[in-house]
VEXVEX-737127 format. One line per field, with one value per atom (N, C-alpha, C): residue in three letters; atom name; x, y, z. Coordinates in steps of 0.2 Angstrom, whole numbers, plus 2048, in hexadecimal, padded with zeros to 3 digits. Example, Ala and Ser with C-alpha at 12.3 -4.5 7.8 and 13.67 -1.06 7.14 Angstrom:
// VEXVEX-737127
r: (ala_ala_ala_ser_ser_ser)
a: (N_CA_C_N_CA_C)
xx: (842_83E_842_840_844_840)
yy: (7E4_7EA_7F0_7F5_7FB_800)
zz: (827_827_827_823_824_827)
***
This chain:
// VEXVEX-737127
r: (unk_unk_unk_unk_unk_unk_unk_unk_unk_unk_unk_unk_unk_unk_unk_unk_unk_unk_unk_unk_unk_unk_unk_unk_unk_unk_unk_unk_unk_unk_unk_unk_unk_unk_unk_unk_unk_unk_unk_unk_unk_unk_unk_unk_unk_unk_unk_unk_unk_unk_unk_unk_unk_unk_unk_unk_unk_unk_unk_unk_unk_unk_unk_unk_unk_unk_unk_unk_unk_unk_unk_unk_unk_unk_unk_unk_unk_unk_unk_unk_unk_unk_unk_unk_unk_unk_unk_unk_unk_unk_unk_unk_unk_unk_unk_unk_unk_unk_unk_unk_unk_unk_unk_unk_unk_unk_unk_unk_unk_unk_unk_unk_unk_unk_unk_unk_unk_unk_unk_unk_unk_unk_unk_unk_unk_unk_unk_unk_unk_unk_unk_unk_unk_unk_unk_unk_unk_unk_unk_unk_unk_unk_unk_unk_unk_unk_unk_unk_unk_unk_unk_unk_unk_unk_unk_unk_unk_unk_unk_unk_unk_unk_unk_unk_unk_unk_unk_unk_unk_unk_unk_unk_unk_unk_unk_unk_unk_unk_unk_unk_unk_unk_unk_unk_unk_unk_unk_unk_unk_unk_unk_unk_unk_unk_unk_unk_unk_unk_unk_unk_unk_unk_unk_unk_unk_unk_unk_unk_unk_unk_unk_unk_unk_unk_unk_unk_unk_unk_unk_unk_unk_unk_unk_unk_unk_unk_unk_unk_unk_unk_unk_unk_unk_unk_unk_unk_unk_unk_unk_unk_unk_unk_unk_unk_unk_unk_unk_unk_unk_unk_unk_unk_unk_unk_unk_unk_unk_unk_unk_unk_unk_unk_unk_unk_unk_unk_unk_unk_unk_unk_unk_unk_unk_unk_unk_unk_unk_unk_unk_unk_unk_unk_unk_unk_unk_unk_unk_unk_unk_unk_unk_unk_unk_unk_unk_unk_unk_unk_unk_unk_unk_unk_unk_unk_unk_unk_unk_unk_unk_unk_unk_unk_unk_unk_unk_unk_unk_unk_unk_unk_unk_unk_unk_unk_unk_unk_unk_unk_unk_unk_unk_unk_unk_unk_unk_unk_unk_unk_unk_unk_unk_unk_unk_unk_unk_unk_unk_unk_unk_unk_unk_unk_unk_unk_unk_unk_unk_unk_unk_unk_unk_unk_unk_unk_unk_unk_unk_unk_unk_unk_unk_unk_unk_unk_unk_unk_unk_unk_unk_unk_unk_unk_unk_unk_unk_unk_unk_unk_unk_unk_unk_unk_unk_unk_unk_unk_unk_unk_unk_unk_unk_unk_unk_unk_unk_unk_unk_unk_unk_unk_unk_unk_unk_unk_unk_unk_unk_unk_unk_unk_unk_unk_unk_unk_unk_unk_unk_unk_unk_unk_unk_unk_unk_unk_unk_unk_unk_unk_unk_unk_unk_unk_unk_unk_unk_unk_unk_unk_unk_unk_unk_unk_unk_unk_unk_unk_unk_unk_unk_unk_unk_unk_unk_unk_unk_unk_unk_unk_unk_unk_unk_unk_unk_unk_unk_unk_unk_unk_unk_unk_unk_unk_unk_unk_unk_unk_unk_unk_unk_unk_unk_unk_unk_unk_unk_unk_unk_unk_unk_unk_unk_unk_unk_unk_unk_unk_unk_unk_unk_unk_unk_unk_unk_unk_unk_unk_unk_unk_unk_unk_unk_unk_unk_unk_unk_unk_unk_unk_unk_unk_unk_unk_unk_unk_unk_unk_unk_unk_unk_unk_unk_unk_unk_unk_unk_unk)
a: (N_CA_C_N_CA_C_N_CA_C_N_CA_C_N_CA_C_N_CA_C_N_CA_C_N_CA_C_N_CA_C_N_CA_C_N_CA_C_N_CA_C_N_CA_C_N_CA_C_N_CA_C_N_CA_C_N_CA_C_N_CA_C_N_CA_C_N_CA_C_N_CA_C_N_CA_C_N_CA_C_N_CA_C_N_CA_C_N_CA_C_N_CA_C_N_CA_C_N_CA_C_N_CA_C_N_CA_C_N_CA_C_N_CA_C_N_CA_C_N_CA_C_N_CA_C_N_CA_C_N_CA_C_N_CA_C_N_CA_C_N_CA_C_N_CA_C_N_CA_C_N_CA_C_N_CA_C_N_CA_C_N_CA_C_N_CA_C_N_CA_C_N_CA_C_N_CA_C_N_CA_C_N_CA_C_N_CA_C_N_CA_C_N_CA_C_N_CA_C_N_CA_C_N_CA_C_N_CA_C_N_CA_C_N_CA_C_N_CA_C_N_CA_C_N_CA_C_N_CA_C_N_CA_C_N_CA_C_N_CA_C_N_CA_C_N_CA_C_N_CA_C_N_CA_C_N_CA_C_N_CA_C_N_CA_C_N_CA_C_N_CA_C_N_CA_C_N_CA_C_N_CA_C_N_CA_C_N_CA_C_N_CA_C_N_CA_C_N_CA_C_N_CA_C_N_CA_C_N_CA_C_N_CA_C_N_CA_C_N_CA_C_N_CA_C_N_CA_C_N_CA_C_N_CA_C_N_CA_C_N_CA_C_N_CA_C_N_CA_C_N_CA_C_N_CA_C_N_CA_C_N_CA_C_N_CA_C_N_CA_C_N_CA_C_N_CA_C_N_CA_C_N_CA_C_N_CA_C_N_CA_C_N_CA_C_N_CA_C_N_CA_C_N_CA_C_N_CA_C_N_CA_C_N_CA_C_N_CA_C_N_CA_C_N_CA_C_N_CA_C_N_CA_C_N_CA_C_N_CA_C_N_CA_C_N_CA_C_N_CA_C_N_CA_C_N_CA_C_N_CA_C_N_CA_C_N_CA_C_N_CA_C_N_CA_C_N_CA_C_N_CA_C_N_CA_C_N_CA_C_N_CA_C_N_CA_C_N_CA_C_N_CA_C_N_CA_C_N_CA_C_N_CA_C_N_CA_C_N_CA_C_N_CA_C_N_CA_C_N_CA_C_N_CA_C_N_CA_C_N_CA_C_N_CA_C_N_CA_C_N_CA_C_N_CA_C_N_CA_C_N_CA_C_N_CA_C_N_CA_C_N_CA_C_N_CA_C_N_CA_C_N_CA_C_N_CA_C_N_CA_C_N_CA_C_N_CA_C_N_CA_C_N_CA_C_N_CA_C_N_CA_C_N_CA_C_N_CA_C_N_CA_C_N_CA_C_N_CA_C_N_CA_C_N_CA_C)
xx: (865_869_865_85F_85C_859_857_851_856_85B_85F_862_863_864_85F_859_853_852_851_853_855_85C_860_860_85C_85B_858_853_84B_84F_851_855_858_85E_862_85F_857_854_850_84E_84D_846_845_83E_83A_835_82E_82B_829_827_81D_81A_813_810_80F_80C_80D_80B_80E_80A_80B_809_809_800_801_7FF_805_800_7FF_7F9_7F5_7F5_7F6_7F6_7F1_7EF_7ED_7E6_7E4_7DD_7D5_7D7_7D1_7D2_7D7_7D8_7DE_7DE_7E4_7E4_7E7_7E7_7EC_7E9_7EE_7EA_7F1_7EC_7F1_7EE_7F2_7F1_7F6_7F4_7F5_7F4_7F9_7F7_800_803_802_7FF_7FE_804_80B_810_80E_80A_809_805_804_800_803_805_80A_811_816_81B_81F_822_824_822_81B_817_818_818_81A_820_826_82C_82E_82B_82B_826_822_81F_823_825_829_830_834_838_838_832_832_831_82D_82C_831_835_83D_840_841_845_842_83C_83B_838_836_834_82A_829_821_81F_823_823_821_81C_81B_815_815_811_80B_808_802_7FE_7F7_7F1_7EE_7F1_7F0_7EA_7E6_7E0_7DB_7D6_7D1_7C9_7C7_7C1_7BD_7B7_7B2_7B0_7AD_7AB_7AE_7B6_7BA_7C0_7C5_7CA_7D0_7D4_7D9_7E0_7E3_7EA_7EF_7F5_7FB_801_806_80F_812_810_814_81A_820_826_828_827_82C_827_822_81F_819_81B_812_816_81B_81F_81A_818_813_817_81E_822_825_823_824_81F_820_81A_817_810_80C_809_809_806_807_80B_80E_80C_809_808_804_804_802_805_80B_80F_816_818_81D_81D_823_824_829_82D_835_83B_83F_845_847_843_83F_83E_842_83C_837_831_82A_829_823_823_81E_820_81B_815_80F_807_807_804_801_7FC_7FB_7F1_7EF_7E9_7E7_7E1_7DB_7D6_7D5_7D7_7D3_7D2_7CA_7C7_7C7_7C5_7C5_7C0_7C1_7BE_7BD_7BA_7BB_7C2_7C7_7CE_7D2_7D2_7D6_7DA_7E3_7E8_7E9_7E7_7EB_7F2_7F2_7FB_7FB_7F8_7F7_7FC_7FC_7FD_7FC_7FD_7FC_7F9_7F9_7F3_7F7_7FF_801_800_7FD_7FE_804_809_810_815_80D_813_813_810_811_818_818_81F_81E_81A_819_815_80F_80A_803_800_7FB_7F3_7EE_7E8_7E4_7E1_7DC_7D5_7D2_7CA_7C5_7C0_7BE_7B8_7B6_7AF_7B2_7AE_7B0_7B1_7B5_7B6_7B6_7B4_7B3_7B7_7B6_7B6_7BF_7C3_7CA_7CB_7C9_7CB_7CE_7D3_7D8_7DC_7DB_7DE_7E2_7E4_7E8_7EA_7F1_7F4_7F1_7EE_7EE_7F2_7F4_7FA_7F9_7F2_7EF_7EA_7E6_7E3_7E2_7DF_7E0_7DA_7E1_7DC_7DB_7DC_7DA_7DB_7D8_7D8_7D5_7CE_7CA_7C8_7C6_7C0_7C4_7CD_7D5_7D2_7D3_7D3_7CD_7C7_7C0_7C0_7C5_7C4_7CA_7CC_7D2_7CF_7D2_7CF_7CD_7C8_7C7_7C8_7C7_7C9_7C4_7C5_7C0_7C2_7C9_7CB_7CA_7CD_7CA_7CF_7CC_7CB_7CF_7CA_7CC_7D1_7D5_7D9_7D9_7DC_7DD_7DF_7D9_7DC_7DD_7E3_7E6_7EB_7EB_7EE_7EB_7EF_7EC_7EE_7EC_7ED_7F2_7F9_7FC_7FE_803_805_80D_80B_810_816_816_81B_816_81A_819_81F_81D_820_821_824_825_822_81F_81C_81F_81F_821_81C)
yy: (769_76E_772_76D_771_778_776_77A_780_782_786_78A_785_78A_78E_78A_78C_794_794_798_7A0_79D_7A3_7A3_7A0_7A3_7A7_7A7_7AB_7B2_7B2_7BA_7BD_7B9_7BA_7BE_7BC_7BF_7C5_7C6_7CF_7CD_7D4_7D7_7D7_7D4_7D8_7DB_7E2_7E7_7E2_7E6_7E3_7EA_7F0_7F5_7FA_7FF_805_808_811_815_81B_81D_821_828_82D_835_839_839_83B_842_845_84E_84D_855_856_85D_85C_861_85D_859_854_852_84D_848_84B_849_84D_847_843_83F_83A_833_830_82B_826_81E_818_814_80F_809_805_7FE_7FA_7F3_7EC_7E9_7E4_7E1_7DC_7D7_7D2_7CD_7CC_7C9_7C1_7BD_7B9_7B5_7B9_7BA_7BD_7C0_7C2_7C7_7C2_7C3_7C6_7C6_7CB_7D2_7D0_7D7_7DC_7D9_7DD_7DF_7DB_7DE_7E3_7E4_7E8_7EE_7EE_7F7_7F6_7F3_7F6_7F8_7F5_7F8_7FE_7FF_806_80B_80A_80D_810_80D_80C_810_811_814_81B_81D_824_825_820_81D_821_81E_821_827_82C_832_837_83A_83F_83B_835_833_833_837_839_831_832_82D_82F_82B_82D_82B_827_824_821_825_825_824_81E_81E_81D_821_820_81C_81A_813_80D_80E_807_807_80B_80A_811_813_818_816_817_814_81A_814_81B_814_816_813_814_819_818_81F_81B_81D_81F_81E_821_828_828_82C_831_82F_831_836_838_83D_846_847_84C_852_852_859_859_853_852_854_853_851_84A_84B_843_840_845_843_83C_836_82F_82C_82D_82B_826_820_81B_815_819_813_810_814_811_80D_80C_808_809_805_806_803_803_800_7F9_7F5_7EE_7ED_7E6_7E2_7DE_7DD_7DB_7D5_7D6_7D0_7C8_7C4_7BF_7C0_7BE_7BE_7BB_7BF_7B9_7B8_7B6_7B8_7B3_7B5_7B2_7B1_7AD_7AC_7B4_7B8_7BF_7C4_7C5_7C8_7CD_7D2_7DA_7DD_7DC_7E0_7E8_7ED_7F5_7F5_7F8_7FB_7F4_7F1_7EA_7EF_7ED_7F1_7EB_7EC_7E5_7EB_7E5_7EA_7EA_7F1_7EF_7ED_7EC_7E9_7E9_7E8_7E8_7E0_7DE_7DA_7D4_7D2_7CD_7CF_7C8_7C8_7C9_7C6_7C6_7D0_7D4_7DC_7DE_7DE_7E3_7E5_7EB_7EE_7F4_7F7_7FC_7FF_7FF_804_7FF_801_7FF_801_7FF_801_7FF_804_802_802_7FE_7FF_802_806_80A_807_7FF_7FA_7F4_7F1_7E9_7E9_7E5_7E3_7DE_7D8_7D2_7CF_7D4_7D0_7D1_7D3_7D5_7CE_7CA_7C4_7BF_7BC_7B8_7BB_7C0_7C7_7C8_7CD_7D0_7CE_7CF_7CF_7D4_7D0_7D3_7D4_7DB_7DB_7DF_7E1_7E5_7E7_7EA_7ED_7F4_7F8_7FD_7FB_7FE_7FD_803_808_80F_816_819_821_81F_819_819_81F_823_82B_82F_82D_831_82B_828_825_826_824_829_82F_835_83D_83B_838_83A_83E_842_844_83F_83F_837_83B_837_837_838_840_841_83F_83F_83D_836_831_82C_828_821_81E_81F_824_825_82B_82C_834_839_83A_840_847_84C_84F_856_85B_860_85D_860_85E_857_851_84B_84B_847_846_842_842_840_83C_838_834_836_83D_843_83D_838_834_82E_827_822_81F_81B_819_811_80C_806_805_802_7FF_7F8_7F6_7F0_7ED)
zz: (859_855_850_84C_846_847_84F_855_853_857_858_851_84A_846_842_843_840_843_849_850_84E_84C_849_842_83D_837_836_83C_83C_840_845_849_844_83D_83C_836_831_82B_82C_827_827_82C_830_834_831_833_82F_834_833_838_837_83D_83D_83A_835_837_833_830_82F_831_833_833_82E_82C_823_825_825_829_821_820_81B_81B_815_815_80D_80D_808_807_802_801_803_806_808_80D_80F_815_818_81F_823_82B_82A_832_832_836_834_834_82F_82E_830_835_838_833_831_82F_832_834_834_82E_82D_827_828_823_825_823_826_826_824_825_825_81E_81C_816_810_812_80A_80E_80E_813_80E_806_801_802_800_7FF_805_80B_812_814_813_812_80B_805_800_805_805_809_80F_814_819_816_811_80E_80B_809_806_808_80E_815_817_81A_81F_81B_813_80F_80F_811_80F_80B_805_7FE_7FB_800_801_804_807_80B_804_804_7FE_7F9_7F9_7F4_7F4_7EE_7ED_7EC_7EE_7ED_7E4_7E1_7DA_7D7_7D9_7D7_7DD_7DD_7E2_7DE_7E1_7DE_7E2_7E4_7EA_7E9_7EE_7F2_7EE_7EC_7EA_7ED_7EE_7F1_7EE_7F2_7F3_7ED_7EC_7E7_7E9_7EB_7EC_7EB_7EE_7EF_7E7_7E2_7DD_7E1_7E2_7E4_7DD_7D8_7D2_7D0_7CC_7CA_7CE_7D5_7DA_7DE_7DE_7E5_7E4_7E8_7EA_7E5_7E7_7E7_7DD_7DB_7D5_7CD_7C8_7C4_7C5_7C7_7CA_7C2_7BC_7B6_7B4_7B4_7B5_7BD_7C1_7C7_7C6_7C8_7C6_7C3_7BF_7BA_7BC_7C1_7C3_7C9_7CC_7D1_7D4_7D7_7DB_7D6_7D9_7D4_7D6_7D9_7DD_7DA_7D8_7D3_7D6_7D1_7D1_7D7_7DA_7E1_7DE_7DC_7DB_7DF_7DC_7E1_7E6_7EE_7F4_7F4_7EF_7EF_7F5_7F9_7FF_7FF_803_806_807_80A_80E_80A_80C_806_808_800_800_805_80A_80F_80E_810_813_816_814_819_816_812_810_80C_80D_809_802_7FE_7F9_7F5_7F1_7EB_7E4_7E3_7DB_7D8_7D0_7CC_7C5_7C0_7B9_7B9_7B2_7B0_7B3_7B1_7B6_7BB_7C0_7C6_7CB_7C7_7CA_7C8_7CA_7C8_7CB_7D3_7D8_7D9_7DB_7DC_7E3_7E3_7E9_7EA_7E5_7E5_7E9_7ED_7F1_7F1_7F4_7F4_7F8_7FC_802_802_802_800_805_801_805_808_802_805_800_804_7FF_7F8_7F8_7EE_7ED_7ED_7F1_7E6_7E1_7DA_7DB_7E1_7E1_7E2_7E8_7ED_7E8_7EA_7E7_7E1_7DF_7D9_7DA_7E0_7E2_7EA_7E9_7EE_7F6_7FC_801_806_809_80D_813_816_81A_81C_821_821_827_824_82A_832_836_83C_840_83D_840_83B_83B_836_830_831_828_827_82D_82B_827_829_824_81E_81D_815_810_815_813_80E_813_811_80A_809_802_7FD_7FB_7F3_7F1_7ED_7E7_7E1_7DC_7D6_7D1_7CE_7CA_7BF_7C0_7B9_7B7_7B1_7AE_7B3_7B3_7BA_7C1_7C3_7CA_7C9_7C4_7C6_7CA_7CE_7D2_7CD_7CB_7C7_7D0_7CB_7D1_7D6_7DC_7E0_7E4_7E4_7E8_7EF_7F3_7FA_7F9_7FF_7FE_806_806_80B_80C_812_814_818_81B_81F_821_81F_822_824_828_830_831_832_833_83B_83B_844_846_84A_84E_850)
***
């Protein structure tokens, strides 16, 4: 009987997609970037972006901090929307509360998505960051929830950031529709 209700707790709880799909627009990058989530790994942090996802949440949001040869920065849903003032991009978040840390054994590779964060550990909320080459001083810091497995040469091209750390000054590259995968 335990077999059978366990069974249907599992059918009956929220999906976690395996994936997303990022179609990159802008004055530099223009492609697509495929990810897989590492549900297994920080199974919060993977239902908080496919939430965001599914909601429409991240469609428009500019890459607000770009620093070469370190890593890309986008998911601010409050302050990052393209068609908006992006001047605050960076500081906000969703209206989700904050996700406690999955920090993990898997290191900052090239194409590793982790979720930023403020100085507590415990303040991710939506905004993300893919690395462009290892960061290895990230590993057990920050929350890992991905990495890409197709369209690096699209993450490569992003505008980077020529303002104080990493700002995109002008128009930034933005993340025109992201897609939930199975």
């Amino acid at each position: 009987m335990f077999k059978l209700s366990a069974l249907f707790a599992i059918l009956s709880g929220p999906a976690l997609a395996a994936g997303l799909v990022i179609e990159v627009a802008g004055e530099q990058s223009k492609g697509t970037v495929t990810i897989d989530l590492f549900e297994e790994i920080a199974p919060q942090h993977v239902e908080r972006l496919t939430t965001l996802a599914s909601a429409g949440a991240y469609d428009h949001v500019v890459f607000h901090r770009v620093i070469e040869g370190f890593m890309a920065q986008t998911g601010d849903v409050e302050f990052g929307r393209a068609e908006g003032n992006t001047f605050m991009a960076g500081r906000g978040g969703s209206d989700l509360p904050d996700l406690p840390a999955e920090f993990s054994d898997t290191p900052y590779d090239r194409g590793v998505i982790g979720m930023a964060r403020a100085q507590n550990p415990d303040s991710a909320n939506s905004q993300f960051f893919i690395m462009f080459a290892e960061g290895y001083f990230l590993n057990g810091q920050y929350t890992v929830v991905g990495k890409v497995t197709d369209g690096m040469d699209v993450v490569d091209a992003i505008k980077p950031g020529k303002g104080a750390n990493g700002a995109v000054l002008g128009t930034p590259d933005r993340m025109s529709k992201v897609t939930v995968t199975d």
